[in-house]
MIBA-232409 format. One line per 8 residues: number of its first residue (from 1); their letters; for each residue x, y, z of C-alpha. Coordinates in steps of 0.2 Angstrom, whole numbers. Example, Ala and Ser with C-alpha at 12.3 -4.5 7.8 and 13.67 -1.06 7.14 Angstrom:
<recs>
1 = AS = 62 -22 39  68 -5 36
</recs>
This chain:
<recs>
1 = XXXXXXXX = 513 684 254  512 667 257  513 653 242  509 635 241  526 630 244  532 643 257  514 645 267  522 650 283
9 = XXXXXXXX = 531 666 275  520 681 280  525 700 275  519 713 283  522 727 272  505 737 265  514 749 253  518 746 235
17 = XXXXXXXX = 534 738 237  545 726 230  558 717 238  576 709 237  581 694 246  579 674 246  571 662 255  581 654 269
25 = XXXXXXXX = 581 643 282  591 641 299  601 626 306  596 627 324  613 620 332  622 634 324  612 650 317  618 648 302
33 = XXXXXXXX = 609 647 286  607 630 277  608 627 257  604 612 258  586 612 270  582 626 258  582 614 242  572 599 254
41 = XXXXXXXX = 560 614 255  562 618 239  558 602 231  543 597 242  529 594 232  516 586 242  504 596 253  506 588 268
49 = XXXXXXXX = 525 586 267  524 603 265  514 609 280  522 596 289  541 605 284  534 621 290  536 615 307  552 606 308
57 = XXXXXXXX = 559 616 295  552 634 295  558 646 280  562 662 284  564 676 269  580 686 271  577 703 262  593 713 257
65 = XXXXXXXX = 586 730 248  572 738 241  568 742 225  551 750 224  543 760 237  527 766 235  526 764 216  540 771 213
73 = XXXXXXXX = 557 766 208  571 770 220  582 755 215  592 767 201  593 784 209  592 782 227  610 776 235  609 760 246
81 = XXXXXXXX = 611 765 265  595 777 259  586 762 253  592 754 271  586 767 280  567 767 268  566 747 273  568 749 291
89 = XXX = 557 761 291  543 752 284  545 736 295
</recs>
């Protein structure tokens, strides 16, 4: 779902689910995540600086596990490579 501060970030998940992971974003010289273009994304405030930072500096959000799946919790009784298996599933 998209949100003022992050507008480019669109999910594409239907069910009744909620995720785990954290916003992110990509040095594009290396691949590798950056902390710190994360915060400058973070800490933007005004709307055209931030429409304007979802071009040069797209966020990206990294998910990790899932915790509920259909309205139901899985995050206690279901072991994580199951819960792996349940979020590629529903990609």
């Amino acid at each position: 779902m998209p949100t003022r501060q992050y507008p480019e970030l669109q999910l594409p998940f239907t069910d009744d689910i909620i995720l785990d992971g954290e916003a992110a974003c990509v040095d594009p010289a290396t691949g590798v995540s950056d902390f710190e273009a994360v915060m400058r994304r973070f800490q933007a405030r005004r709307a055209d600086k931030i429409i304007q930072l979802t071009t040069t500096l797209p966020t990206y959000y990294v998910i990790f596990d899932i915790l509920m799946y259909k309205g139901q919790d899985i995050s206690l009784d279901c072991p994580l490579l199951r819960r792996k298996e349940i979020l590629a599933a529903t990609a």
